[in-house]
N, C-alpha and C positions, 0 to 999 in steps of 0.2 A: 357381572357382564364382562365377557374377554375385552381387552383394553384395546386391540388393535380393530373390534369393532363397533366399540366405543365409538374413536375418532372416525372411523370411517362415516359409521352415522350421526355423528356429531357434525363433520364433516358437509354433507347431504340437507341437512336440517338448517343448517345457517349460515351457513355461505353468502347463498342472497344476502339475507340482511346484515350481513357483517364485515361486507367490500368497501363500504363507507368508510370502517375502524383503520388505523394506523396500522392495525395486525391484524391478521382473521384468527381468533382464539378460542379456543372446546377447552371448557373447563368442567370435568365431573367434578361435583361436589361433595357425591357421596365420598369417592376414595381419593379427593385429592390430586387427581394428573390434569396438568396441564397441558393442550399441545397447541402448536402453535405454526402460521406459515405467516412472512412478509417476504418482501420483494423488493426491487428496482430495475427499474429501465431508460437506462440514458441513450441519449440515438443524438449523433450531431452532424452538422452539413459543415462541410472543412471545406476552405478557400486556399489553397497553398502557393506560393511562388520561389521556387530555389534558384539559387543565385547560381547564372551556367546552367540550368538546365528545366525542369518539368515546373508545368503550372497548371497545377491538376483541380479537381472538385470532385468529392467522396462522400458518400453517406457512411460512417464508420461509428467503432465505440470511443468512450473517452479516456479518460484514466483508469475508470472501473469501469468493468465490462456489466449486463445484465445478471442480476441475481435471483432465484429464489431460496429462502433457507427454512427449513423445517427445522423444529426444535418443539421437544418434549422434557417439563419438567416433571419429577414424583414427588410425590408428599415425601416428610421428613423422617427420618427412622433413626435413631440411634447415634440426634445430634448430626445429621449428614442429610444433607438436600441434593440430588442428584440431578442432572440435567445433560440432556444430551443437542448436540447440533449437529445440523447437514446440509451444506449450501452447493447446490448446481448453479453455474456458471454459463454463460455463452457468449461470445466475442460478434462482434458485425465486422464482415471481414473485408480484405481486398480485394482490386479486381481479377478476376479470373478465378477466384476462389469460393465466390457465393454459396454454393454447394458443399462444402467440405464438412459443414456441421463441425466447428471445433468447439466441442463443449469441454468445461473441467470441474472438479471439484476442490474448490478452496480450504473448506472448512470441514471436515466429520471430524466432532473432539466428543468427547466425555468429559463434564464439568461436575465438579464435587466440593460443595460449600460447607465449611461451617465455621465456630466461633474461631477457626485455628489459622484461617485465610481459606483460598481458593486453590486448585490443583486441574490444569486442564492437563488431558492427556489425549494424543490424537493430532490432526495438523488443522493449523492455527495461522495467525500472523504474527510475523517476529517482531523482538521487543527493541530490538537495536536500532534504533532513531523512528519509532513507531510514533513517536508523539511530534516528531516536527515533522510525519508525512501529513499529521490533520491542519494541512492549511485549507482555507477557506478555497482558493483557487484550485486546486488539483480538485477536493471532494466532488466536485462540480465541476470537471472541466476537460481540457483537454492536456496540454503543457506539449512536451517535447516529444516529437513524432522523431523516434528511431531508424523505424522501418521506411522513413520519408510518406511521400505520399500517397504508398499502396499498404498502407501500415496492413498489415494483416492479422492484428492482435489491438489490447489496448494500449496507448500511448503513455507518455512516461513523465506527464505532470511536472514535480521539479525532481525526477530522479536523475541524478549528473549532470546537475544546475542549483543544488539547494539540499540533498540529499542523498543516501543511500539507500537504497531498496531494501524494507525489514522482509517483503518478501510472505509467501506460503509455505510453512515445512513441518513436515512431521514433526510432535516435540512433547516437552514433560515439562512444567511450566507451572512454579508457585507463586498466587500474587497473597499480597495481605495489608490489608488498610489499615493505617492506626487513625483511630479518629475520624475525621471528617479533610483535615489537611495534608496526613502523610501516606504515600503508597508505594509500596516496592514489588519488582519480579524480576526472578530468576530461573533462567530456563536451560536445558542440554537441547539441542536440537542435532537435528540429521546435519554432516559435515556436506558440505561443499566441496566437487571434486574439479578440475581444470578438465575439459575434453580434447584437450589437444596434447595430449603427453606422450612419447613416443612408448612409451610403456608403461604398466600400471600402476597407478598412484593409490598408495596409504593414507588415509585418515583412521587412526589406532584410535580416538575419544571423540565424543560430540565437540558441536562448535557453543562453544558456552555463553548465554546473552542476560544482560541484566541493567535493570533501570533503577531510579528513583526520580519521582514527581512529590514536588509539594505546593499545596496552593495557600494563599495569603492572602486574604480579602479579594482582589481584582485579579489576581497574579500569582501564575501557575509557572515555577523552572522546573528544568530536571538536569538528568546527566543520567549515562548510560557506555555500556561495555560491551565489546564483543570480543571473541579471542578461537581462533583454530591451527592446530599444527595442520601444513600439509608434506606430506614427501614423494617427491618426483625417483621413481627406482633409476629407469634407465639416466636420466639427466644428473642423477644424486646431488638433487639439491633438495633440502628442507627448508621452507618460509612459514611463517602465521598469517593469516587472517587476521585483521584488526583493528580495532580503531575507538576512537572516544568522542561523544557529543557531549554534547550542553545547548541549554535554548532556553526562551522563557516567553511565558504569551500574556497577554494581556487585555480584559473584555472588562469594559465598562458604559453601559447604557448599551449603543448601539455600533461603540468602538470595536473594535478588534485589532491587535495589532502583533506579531511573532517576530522572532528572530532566531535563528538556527548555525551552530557551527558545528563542523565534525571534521575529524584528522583519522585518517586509513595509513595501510601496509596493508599490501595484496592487493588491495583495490584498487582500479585505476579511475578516470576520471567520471566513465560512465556509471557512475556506483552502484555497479550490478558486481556480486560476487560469484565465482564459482561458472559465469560468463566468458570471462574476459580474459582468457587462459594463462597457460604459462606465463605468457611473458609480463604477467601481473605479481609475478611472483618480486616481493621486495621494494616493487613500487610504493611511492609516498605521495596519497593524495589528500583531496579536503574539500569540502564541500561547506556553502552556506546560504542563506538569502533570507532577504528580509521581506515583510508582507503589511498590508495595511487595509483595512475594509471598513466600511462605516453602513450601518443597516439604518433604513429609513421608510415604515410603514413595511411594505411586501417585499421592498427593494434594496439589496446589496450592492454597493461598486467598491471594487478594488484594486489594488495594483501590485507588482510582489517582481523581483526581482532576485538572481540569485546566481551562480558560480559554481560551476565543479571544476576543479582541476587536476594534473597529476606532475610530478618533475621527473623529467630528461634523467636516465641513467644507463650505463652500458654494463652491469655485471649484478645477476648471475644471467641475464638477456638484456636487449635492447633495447629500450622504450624510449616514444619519442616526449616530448614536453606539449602538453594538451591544456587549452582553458576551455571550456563551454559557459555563454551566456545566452541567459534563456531573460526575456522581458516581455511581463503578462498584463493587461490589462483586464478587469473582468467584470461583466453586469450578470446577476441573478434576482430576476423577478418569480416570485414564489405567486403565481394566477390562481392555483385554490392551495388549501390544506397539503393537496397531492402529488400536485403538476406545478413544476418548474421552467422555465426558461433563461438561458444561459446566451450570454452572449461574449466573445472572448478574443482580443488582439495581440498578437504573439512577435517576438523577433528573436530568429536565435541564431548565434555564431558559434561554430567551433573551431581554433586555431591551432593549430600543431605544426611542429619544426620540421614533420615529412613528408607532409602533404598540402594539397590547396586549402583554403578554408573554405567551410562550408557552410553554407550560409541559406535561411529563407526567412520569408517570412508565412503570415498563416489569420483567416480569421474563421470561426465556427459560431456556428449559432445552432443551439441544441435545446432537446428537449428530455426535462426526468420526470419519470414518474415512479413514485414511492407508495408502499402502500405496509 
């Protein structure tokens, strides 16, 4: 039977009954393919109040916008298991914007297993502080509204308060487990380019990223690398992208506890790269924060605090000297298997030497649903 109508009818045939499963999954037996769709949908009701100015209320997305992703695995051939993925995207959006339909896609990769490690190929999430973005609070929640509060996209959890954005980018990406305790990847991705340059900017190599996790009984660290040349033609200046973490988390019974540091160049305090243009070039920031969660029956509380900053300097541009703090409180009551509720209390500051500080505060109370 042709395979694409296979799953079609495969598809058609158990749907119904397979809404219940964590995945809806079509398996032929005879030849081995697997295909597969899950989902989520988070929707949150945001309370805002900025300090000097708007005190709004929003139905928007939270940190991760809605998903669905389709993925088909093949039977094994020649010591090699293939697998492929494709994840559609949708944001809940601003006022005035409801209509815009901004959909995207995060994920179309090609994944290729065997005893030699893993190799995705295709775009992905980065590996550069990819492990201190799974805090318990962001996965579920909302963190720091950029856009204030007509966000028109998803919000930014502890990204330039605890973190830097690993981001979606096209990429070539080898992981490989030893064991049960040691894991490493390393990746070339698409470079990152400033859009504010007076003229056009070189990136001559990929931006290079690379991790190591190891877990130990209760207790998972890592550490991690990122590195990019950039070159400005008309301004003739050359900077790197870059920076180094370390972290380590810690789950026992119904503990959970993380801690995160990281040190940039290029990157300013918002730790968005390839954003925050030129005059990010040579800047020295660092990001960290700490998290603590205790799970009890259905029910999660947490709290997570955390820092992004960058330092004052005037050459090869002018930057000013920036801290952001972001202070989360957070409840998740898991009501079935599927459906979650989110409750979440925010405060954030951001200070710098050229401007006012900006300041609000924020409560949400949201709902996901996973399937």
């Amino acid at each position: 039977m042709n395979y694409l109508k296979f799953i079609m009818y495969g598809a058609v045939i158990n749907t119904i009954s397979s809404l219940c499963l964590a995945q809806v999954s079509f398996y032929n037996n005879t030849q081995g393919w697997d295909a597969n769709i899950s989902g989520s949908l988070p929707v949150f009701f945001v309370l805002s109040d900025t300090k000097d100015g708007e005190q709004a209320s929003r139905i928007m997305s939270g940190f991760n916008p809605a998903s669905l992703t389709f993925g088909v695995t093949m039977p094994e051939e020649n010591g090699l298991v293939v697998s492929s993925k494709f994840q559609i995207n949708n944001h809940l959006q601003g006022s005035q914007v409801q209509n815009s339909g901004l959909f995207e896609s995060r994920i179309a990769e090609i994944q290729i297993d065997s005893d030699s490690g893993t190799l995705n190929i295709g775009k992905g999430f980065g590996i550069f502080n990819s492990s201190a973005i799974g805090d318990i609070g962001s996965s579920k929640g909302v963190g720091w509204m950029g856009g204030g509060a007509d966000q028109a996209n998803t919000t930014g959890g502890h990204i330039g308060t605890g973190y830097v954005y690993a981001n979606f980018n096209p990429r070539i990406m080898y992981s490989h487990s030893v064991g049960d305790n040691f894991n490493y990847k390393f990746g070339f991705f698409n470079p990152e380019e400033p859009t504010d340059a007076a003229g056009s900017v070189e990136t001559k190599v990929p931006r290079i990223e690379g991790q190591i996790n190891y877990v130990i009984n209760s207790f998972e660290v890592w550490t991690g690398f990122m590195w990019q040349p950039v070159e400005l033609i008309v301004e003739d200046v050359d900077y790197n992208l870059q920076g180094v973490d370390v972290g380590g988390r810690y789950k026992q019974g119904g503990v959970q506890m993380t801690a995160s540091y990281t040190i940039t160049e290029g990157i300013g305090a918002d730790g968005l790269y390839g954003y925050g243009g030129i005059n990010d070039a040579e800047v020295e920031g660092s990001q960290w924060y700490v998290e603590g969660a205790f799970s009890h029956n259905n029910t999660t509380y947490g709290i997570s605090y955390g820092i992004g900053s960058q330092d004052a300097h005037t050459a090869p541009f002018a930057v000013a000297k920036i801290e952001n703090i972001l202070a989360m409180v957070f409840v998740h009551h898991k009501a079935t298997s599927h459906l979650t509720f989110m409750l979440e209390l925010q405060d954030y500051v951001s200070e710098t030497s050229s401007v006012a500080t900006n300041e609000y505060q924020a409560m949400s109370l949201g709902t996901q649903l996973d399937f």
